[in-house]
PDB file of the backbone (N, CA, C, O) and the ligand in Angstrom, with CONECT records:
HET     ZN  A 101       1
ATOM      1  N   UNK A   1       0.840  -1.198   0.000  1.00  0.00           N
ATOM      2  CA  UNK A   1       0.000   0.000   0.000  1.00  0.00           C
ATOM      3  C   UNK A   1       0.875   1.249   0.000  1.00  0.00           C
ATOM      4  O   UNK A   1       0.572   2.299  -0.565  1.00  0.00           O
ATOM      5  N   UNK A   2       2.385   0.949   0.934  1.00  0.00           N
ATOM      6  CA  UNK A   2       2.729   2.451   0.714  1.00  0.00           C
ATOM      7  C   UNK A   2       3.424   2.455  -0.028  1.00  0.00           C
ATOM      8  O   UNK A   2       3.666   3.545  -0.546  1.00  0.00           O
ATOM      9  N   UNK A   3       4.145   1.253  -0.510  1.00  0.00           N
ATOM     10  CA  UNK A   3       4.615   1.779  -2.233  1.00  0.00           C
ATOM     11  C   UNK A   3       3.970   2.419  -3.064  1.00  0.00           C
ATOM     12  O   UNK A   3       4.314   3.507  -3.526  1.00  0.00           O
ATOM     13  N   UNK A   4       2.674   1.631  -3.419  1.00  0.00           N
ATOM     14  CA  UNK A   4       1.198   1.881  -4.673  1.00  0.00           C
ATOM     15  C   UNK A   4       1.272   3.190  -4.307  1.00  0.00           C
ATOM     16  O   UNK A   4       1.658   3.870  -5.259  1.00  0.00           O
ATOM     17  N   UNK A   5       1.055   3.852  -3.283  1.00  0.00           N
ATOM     18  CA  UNK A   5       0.571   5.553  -3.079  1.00  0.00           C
ATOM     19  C   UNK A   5       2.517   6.343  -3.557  1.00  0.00           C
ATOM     20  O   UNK A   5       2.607   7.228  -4.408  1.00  0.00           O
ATOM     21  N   UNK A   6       3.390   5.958  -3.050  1.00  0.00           N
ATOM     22  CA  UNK A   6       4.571   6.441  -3.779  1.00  0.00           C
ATOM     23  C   UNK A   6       5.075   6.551  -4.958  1.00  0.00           C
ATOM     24  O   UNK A   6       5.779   7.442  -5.434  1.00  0.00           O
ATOM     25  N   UNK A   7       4.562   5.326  -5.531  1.00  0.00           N
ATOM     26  CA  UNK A   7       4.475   5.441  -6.931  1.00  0.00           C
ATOM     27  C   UNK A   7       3.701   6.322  -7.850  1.00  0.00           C
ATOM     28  O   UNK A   7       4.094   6.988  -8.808  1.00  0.00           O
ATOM     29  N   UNK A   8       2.304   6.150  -7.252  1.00  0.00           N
ATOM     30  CA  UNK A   8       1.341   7.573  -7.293  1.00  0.00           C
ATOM     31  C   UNK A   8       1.924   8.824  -7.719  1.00  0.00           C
ATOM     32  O   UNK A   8       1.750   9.427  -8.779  1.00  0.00           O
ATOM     33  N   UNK A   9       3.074   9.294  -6.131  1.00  0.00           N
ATOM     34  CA  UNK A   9       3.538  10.523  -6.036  1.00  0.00           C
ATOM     35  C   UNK A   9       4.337  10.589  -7.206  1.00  0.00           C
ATOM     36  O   UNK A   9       3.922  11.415  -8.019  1.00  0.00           O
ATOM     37  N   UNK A  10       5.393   9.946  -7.547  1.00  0.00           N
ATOM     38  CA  UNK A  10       6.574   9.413  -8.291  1.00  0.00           C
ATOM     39  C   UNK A  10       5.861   9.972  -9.681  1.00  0.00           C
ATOM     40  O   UNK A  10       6.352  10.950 -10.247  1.00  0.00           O
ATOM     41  N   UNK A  11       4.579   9.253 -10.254  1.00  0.00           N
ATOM     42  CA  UNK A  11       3.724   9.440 -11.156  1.00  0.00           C
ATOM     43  C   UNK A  11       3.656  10.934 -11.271  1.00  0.00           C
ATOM     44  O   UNK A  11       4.105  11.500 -12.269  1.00  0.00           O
ATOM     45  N   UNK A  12       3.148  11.539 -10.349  1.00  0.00           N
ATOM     46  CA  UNK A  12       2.832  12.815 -10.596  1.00  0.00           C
ATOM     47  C   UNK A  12       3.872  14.135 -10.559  1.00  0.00           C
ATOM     48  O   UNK A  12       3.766  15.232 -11.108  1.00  0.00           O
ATOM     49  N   UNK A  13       4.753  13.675  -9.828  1.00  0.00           N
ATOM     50  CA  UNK A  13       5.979  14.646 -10.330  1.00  0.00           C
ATOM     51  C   UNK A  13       6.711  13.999 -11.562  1.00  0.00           C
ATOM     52  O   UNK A  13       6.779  15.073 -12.159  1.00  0.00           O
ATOM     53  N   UNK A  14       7.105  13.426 -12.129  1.00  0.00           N
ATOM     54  CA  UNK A  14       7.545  12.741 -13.145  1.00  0.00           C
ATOM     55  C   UNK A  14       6.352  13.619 -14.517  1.00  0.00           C
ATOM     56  O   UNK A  14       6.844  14.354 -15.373  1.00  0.00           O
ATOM     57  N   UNK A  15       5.046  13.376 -14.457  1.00  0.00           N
ATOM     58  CA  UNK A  15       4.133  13.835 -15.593  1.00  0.00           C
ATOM     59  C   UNK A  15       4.656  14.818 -16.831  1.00  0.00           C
ATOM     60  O   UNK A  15       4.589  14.641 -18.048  1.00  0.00           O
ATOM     61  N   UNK A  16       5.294  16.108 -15.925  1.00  0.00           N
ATOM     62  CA  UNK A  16       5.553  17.372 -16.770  1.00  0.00           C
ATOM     63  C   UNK A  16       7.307  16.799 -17.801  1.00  0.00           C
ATOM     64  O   UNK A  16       7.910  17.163 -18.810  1.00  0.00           O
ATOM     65  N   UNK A  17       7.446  15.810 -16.782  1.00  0.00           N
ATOM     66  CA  UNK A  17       8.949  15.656 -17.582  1.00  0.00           C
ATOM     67  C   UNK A  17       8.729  14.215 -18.669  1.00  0.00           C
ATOM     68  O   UNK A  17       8.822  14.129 -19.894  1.00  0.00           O
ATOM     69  N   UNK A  18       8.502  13.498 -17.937  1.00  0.00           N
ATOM     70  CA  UNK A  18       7.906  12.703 -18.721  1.00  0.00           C
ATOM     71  C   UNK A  18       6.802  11.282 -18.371  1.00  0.00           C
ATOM     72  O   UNK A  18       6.684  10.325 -17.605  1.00  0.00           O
ATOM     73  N   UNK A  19       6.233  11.862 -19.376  1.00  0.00           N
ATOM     74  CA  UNK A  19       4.198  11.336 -19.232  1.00  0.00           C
ATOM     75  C   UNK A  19       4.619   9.700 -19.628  1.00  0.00           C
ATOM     76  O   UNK A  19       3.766   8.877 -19.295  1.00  0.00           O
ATOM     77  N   UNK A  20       5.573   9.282 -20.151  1.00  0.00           N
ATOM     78  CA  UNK A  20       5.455   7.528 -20.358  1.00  0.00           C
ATOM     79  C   UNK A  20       5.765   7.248 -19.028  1.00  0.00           C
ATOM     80  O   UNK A  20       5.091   6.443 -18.387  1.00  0.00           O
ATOM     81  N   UNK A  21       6.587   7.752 -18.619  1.00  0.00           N
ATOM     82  CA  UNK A  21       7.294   7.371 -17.976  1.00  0.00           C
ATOM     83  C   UNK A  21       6.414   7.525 -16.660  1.00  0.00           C
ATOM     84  O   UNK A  21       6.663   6.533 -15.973  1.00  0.00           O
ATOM     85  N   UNK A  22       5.504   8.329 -16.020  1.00  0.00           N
ATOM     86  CA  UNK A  22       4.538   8.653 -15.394  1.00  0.00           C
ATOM     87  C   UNK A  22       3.361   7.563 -15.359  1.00  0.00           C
ATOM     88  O   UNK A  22       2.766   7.096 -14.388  1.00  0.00           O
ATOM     89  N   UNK A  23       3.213   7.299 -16.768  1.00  0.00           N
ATOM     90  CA  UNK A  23       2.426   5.986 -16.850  1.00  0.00           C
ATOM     91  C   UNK A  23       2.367   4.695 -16.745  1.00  0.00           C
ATOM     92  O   UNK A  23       1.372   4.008 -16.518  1.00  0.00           O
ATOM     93  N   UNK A  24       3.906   4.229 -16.986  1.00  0.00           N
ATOM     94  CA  UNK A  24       3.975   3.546 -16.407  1.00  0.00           C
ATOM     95  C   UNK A  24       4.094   3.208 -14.571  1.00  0.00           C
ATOM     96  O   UNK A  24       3.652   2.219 -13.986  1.00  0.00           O
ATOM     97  N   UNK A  25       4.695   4.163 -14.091  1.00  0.00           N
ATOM     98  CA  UNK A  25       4.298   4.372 -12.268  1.00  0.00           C
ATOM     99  C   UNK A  25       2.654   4.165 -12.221  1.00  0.00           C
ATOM    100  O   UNK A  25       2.005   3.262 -11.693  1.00  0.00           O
ATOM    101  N   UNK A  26       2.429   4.765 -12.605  1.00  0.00           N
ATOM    102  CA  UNK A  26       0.846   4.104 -12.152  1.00  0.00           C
ATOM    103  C   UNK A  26       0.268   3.097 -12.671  1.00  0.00           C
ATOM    104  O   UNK A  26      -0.726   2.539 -12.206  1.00  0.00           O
ATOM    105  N   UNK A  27       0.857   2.801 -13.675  1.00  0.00           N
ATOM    106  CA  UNK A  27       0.466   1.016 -14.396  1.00  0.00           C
ATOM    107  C   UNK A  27       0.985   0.222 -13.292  1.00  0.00           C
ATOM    108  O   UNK A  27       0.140  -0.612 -12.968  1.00  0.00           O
ATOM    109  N   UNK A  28       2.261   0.139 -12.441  1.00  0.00           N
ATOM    110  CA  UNK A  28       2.487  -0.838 -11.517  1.00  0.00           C
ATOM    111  C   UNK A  28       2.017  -0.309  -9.991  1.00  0.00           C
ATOM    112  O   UNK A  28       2.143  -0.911  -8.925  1.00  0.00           O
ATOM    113  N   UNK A  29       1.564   0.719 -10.184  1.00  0.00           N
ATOM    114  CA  UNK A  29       0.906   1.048  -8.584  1.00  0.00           C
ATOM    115  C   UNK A  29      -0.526   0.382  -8.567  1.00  0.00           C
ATOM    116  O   UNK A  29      -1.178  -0.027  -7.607  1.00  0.00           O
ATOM    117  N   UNK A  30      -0.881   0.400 -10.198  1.00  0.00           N
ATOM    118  CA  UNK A  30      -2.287  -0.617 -10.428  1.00  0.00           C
ATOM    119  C   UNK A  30      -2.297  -1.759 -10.428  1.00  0.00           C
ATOM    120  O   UNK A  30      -3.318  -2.445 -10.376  1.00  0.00           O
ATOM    121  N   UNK A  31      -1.189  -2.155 -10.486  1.00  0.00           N
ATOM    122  CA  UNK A  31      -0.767  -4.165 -10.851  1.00  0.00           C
ATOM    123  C   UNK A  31      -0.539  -4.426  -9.456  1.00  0.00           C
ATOM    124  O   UNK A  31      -0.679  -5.567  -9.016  1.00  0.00           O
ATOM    125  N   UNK A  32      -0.111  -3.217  -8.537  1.00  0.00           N
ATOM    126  CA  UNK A  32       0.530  -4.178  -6.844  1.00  0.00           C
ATOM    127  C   UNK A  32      -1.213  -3.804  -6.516  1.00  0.00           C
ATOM    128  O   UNK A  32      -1.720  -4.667  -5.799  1.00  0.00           O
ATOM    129  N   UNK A  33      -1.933  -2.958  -6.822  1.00  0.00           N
ATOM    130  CA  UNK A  33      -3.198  -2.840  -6.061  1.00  0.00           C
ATOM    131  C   UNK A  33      -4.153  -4.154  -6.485  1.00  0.00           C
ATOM    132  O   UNK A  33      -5.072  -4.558  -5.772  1.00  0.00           O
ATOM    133  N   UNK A  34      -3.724  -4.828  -7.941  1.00  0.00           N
ATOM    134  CA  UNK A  34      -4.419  -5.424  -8.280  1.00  0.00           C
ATOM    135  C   UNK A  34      -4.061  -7.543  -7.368  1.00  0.00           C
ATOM    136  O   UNK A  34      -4.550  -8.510  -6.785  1.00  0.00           O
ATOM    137  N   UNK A  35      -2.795  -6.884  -8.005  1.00  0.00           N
ATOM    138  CA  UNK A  35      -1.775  -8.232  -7.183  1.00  0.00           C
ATOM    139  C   UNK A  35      -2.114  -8.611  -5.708  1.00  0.00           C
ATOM    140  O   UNK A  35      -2.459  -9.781  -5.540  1.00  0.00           O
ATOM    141  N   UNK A  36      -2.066  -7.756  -4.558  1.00  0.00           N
ATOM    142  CA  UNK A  36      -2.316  -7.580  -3.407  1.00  0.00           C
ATOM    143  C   UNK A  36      -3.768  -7.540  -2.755  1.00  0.00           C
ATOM    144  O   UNK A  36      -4.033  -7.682  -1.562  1.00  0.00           O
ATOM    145  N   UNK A  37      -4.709  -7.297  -3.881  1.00  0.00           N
ATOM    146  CA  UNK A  37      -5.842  -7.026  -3.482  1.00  0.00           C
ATOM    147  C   UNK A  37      -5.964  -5.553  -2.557  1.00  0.00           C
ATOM    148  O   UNK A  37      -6.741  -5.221  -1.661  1.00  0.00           O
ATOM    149  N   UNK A  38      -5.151  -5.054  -3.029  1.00  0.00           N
ATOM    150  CA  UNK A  38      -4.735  -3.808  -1.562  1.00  0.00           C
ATOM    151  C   UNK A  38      -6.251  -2.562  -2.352  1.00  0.00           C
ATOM    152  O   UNK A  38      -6.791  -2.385  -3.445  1.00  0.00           O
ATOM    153  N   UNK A  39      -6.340  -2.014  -0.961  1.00  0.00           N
ATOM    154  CA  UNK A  39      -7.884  -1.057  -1.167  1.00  0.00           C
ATOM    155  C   UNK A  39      -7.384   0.436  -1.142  1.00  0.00           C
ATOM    156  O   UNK A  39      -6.906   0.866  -0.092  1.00  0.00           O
ATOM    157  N   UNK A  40      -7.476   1.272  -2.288  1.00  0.00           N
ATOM    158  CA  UNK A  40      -7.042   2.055  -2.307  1.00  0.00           C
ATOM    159  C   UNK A  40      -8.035   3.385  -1.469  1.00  0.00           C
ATOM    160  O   UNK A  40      -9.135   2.897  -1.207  1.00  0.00           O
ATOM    161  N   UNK A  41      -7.992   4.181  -1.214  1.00  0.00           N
ATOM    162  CA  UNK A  41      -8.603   5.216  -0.237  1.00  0.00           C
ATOM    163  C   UNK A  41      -9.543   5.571  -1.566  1.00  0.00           C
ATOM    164  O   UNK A  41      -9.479   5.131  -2.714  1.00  0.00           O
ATOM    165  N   UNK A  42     -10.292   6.381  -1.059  1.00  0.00           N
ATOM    166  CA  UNK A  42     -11.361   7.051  -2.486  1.00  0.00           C
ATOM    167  C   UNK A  42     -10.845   7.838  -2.934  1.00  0.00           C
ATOM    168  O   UNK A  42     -11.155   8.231  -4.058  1.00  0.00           O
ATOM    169  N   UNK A  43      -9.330   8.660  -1.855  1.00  0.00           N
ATOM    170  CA  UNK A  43      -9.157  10.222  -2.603  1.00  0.00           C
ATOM    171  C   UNK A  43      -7.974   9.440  -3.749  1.00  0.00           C
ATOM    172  O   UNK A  43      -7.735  10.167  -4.713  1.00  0.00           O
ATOM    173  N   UNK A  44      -7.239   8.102  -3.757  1.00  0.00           N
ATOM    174  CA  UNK A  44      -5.989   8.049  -4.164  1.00  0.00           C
ATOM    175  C   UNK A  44      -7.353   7.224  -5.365  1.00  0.00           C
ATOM    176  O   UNK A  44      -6.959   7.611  -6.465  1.00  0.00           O
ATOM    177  N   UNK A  45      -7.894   6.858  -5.474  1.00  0.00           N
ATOM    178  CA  UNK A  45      -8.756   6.032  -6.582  1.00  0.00           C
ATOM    179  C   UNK A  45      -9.052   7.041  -7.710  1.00  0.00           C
ATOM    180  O   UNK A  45      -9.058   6.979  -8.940  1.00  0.00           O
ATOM    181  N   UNK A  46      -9.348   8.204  -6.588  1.00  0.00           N
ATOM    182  CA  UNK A  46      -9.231   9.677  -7.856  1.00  0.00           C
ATOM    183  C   UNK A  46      -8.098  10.196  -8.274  1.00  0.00           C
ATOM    184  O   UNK A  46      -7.999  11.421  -8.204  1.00  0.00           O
ATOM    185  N   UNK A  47      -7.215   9.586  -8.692  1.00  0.00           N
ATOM    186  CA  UNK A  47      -6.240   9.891  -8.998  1.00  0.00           C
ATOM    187  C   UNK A  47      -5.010  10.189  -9.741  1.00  0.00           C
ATOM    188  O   UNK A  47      -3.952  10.770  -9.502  1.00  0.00           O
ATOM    189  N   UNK A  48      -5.959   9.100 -11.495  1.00  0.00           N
ATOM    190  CA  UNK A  48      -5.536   8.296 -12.094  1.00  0.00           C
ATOM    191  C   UNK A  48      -6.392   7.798 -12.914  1.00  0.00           C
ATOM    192  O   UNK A  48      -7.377   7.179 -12.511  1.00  0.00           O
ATOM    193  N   UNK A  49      -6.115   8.012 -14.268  1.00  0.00           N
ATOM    194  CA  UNK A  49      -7.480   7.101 -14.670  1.00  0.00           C
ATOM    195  C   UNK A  49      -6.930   5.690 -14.673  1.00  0.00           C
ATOM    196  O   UNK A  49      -5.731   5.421 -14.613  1.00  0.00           O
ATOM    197  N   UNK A  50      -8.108   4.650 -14.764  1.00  0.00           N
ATOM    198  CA  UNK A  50      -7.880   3.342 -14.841  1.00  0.00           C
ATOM    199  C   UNK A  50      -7.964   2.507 -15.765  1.00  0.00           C
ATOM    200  O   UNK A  50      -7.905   1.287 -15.611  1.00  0.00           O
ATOM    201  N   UNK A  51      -8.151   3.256 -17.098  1.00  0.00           N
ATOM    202  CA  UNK A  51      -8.344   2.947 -18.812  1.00  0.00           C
ATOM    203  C   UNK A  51      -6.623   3.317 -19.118  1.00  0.00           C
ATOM    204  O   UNK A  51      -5.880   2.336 -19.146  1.00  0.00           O
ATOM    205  N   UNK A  52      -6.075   4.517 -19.314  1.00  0.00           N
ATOM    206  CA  UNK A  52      -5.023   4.971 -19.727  1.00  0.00           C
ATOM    207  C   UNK A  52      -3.991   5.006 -18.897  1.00  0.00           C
ATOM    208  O   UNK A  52      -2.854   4.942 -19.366  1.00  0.00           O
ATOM    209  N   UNK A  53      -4.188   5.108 -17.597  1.00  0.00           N
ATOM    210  CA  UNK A  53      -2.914   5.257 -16.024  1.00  0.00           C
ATOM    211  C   UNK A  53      -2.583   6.870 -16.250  1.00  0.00           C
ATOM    212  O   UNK A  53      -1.399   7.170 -16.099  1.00  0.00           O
ATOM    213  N   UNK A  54      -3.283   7.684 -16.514  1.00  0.00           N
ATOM    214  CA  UNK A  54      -2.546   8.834 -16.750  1.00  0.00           C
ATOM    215  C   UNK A  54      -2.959   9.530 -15.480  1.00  0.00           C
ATOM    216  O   UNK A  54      -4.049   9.446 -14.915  1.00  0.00           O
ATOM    217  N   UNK A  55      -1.952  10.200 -15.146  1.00  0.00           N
ATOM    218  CA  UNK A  55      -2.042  10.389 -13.318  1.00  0.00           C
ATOM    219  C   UNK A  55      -2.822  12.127 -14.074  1.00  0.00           C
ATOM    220  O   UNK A  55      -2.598  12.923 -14.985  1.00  0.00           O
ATOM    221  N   UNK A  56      -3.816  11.906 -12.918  1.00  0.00           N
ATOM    222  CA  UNK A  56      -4.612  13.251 -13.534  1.00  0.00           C
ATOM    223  C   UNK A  56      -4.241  14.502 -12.507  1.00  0.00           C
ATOM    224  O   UNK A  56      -4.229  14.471 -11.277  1.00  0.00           O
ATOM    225  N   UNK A  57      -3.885  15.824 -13.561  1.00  0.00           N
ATOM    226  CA  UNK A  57      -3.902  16.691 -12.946  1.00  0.00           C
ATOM    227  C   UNK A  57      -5.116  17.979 -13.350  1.00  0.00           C
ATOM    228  O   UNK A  57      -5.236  18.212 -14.553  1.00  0.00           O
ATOM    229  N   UNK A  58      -5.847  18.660 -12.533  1.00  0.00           N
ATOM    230  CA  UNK A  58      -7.099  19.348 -12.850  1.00  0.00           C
ATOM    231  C   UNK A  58      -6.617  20.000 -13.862  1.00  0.00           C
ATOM    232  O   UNK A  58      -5.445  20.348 -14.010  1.00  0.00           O
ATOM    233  N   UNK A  59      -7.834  20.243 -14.836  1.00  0.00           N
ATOM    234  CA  UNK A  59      -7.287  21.453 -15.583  1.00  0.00           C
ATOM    235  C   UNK A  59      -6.019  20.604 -16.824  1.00  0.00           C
ATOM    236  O   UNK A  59      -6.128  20.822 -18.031  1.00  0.00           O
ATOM    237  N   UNK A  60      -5.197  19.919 -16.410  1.00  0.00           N
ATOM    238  CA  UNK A  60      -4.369  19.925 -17.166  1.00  0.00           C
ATOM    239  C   UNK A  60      -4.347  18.175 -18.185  1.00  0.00           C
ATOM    240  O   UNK A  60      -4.265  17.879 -19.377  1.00  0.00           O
ATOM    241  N   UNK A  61      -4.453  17.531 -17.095  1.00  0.00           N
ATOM    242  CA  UNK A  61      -5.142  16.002 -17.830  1.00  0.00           C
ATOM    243  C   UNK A  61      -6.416  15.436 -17.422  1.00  0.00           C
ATOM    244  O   UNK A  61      -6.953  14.345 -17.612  1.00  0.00           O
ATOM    245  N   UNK A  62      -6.753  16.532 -16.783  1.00  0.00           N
ATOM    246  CA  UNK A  62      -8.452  15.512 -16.257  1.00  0.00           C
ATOM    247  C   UNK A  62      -9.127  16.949 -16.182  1.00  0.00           C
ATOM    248  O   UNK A  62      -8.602  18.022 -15.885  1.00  0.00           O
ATOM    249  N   UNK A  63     -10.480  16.654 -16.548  1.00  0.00           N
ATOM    250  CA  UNK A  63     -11.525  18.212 -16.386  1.00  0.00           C
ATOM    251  C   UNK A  63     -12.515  17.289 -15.078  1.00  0.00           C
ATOM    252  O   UNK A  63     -13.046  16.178 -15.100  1.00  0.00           O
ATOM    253  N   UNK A  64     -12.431  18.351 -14.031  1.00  0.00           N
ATOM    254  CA  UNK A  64     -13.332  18.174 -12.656  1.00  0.00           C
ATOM    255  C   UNK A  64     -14.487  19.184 -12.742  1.00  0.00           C
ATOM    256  O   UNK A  64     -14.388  20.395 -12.935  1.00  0.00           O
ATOM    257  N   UNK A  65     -15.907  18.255 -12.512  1.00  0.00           N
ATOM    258  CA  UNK A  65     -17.051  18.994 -12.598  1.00  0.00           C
ATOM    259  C   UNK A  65     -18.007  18.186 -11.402  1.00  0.00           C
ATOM    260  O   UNK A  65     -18.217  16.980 -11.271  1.00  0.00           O
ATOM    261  N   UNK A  66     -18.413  19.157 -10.725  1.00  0.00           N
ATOM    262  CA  UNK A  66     -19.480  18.687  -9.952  1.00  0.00           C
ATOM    263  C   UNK A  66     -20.701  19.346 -10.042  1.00  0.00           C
ATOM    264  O   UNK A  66     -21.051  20.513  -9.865  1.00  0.00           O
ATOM    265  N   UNK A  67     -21.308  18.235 -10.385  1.00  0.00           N
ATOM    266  CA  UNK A  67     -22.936  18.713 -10.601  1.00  0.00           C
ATOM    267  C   UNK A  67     -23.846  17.994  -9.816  1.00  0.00           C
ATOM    268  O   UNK A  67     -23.480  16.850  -9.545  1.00  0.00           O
ATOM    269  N   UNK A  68     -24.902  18.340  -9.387  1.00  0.00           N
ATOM    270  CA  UNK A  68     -26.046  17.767  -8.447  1.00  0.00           C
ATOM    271  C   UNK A  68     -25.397  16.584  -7.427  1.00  0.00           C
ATOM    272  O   UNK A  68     -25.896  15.490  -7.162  1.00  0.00           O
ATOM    273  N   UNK A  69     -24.239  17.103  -6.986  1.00  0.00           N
ATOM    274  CA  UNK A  69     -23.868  16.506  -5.847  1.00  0.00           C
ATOM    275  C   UNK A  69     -22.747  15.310  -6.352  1.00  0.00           C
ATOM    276  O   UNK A  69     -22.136  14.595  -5.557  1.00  0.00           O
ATOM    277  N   UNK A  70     -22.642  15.262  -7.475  1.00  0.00           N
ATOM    278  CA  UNK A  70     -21.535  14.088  -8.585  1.00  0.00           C
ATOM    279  C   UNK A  70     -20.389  14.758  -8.635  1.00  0.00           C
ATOM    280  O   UNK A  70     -20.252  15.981  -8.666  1.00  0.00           O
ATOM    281  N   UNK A  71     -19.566  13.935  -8.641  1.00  0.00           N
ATOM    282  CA  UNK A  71     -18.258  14.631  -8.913  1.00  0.00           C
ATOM    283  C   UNK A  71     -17.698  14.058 -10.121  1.00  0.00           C
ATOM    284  O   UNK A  71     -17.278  12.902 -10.061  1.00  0.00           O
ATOM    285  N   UNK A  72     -17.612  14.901 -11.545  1.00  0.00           N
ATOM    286  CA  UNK A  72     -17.267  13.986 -12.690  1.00  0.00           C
ATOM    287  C   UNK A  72     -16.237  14.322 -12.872  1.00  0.00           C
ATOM    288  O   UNK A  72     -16.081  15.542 -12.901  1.00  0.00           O
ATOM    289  N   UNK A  73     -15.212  13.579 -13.053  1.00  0.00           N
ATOM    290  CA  UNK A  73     -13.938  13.539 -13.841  1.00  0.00           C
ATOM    291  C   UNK A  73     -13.881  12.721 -15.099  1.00  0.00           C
ATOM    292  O   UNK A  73     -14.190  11.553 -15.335  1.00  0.00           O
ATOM    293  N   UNK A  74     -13.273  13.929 -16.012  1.00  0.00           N
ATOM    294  CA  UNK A  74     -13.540  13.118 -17.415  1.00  0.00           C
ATOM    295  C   UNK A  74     -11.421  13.836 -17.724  1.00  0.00           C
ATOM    296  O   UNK A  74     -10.759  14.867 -17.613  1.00  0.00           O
ATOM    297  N   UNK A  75     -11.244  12.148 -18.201  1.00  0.00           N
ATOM    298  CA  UNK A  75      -9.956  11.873 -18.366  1.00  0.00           C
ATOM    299  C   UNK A  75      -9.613  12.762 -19.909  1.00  0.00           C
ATOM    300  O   UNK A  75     -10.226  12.443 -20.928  1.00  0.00           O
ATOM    301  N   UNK A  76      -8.663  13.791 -19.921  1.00  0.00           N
ATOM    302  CA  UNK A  76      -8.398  13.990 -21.209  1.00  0.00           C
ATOM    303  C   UNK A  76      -7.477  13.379 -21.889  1.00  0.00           C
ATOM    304  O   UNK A  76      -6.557  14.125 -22.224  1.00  0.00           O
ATOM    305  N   UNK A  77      -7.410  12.590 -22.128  1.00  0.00           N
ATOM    306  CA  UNK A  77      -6.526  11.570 -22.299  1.00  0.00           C
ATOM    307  C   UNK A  77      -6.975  10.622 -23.480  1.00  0.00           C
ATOM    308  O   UNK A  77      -6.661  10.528 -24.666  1.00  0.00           O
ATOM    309  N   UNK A  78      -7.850   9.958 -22.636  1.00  0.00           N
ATOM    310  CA  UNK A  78      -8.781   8.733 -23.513  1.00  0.00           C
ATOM    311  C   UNK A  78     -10.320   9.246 -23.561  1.00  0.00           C
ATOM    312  O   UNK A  78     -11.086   8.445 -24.097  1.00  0.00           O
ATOM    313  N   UNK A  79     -10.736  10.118 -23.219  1.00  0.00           N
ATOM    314  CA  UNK A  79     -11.828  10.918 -22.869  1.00  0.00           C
ATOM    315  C   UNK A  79     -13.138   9.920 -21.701  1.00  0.00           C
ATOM    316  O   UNK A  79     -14.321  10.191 -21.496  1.00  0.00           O
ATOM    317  N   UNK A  80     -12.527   9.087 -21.305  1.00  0.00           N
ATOM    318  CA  UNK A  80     -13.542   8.469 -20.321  1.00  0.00           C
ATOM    319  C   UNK A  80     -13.948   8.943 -19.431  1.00  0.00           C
ATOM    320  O   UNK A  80     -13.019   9.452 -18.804  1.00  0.00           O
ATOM    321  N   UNK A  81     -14.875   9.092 -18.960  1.00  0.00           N
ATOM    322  CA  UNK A  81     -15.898  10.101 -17.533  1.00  0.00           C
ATOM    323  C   UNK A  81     -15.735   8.680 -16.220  1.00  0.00           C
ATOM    324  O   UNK A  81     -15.838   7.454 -16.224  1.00  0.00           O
ATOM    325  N   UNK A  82     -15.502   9.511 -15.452  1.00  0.00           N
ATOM    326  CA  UNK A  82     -16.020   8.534 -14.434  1.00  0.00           C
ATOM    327  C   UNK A  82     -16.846   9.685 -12.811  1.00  0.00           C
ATOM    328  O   UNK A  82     -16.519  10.810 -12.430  1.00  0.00           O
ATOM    329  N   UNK A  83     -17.523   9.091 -12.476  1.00  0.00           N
ATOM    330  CA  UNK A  83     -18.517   9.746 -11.870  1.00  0.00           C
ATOM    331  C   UNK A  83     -18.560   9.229 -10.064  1.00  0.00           C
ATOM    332  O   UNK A  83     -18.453   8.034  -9.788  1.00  0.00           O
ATOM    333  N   UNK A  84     -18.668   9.918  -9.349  1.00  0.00           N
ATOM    334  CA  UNK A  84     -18.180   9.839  -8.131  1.00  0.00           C
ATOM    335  C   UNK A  84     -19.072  10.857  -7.012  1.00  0.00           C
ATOM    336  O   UNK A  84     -18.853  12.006  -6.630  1.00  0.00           O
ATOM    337  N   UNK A  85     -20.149   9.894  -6.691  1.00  0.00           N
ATOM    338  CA  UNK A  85     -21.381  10.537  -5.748  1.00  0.00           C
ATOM    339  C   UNK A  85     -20.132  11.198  -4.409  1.00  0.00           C
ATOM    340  O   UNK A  85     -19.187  10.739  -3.768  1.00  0.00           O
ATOM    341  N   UNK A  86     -20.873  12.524  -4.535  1.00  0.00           N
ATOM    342  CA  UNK A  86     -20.353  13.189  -3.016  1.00  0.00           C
ATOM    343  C   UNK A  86     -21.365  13.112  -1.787  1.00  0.00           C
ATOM    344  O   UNK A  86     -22.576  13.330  -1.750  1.00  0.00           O
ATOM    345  N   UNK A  87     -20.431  12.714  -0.757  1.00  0.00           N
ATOM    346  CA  UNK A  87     -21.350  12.393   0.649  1.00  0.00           C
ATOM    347  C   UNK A  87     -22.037  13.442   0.469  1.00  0.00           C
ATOM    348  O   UNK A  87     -21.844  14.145  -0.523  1.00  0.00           O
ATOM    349  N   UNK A  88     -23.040  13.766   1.474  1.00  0.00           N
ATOM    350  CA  UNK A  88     -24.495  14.516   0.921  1.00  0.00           C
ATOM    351  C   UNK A  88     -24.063  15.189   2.718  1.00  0.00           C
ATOM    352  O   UNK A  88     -23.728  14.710   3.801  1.00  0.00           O
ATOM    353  N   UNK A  89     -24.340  16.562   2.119  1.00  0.00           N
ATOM    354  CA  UNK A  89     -23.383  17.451   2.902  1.00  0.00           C
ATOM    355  C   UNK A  89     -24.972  18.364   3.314  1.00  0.00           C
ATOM    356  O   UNK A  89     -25.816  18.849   2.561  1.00  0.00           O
ATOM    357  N   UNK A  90     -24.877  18.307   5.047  1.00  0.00           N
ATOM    358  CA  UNK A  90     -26.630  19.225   5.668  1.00  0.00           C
ATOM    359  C   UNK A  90     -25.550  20.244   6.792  1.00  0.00           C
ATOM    360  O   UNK A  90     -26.052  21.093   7.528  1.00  0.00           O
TER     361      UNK A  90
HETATM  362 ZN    ZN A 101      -7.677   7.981 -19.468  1.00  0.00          ZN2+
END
């Protein structure tokens, strides 16, 4: 688990220099999560798409929209949406 989340990090500073190389860090932070059965937190699940591994940054590889309480992230990358109910906030 605390590799998978280092690799994460690794992923995301690496991006601006280089994005293969970024992708692959999160291709094997996905293979030990997958290998291990290990449970990733919800915020590190947002983190990354899981079609392409491209470690998302707002604005720059992923567009963040929340509407009626959803939180959509749509990967610019491969253009896949993925959608993510927000606890319901009184
Ligand atoms: Zn993607």
């Amino acid at each position: 688990m605390e590799c998978a989340i280092k690799l994460l990090d690794l992923a995301d500073k690496r991006w601006s220099s280089d994005p293969s190389l970024s992708r692959r860090y999160v291709e094997l932070a996905w293979r030990l999560k997958t290998k291990f059965n290990l449970r990733f937190s919800r915020e590190v699940k947002m983190h990354f798409c899981k079609r392409c591994f491209t470690i998302w940054r707002p604005g720059e590889t992923c567009r963040v929209r929340i509407r009626d309480g959803v939180l959509t992230v749509t990967c610019l990358n491969c253009n896949r949406v993925y959608r993510l109910p927000l606890p319901a906030k009184r």
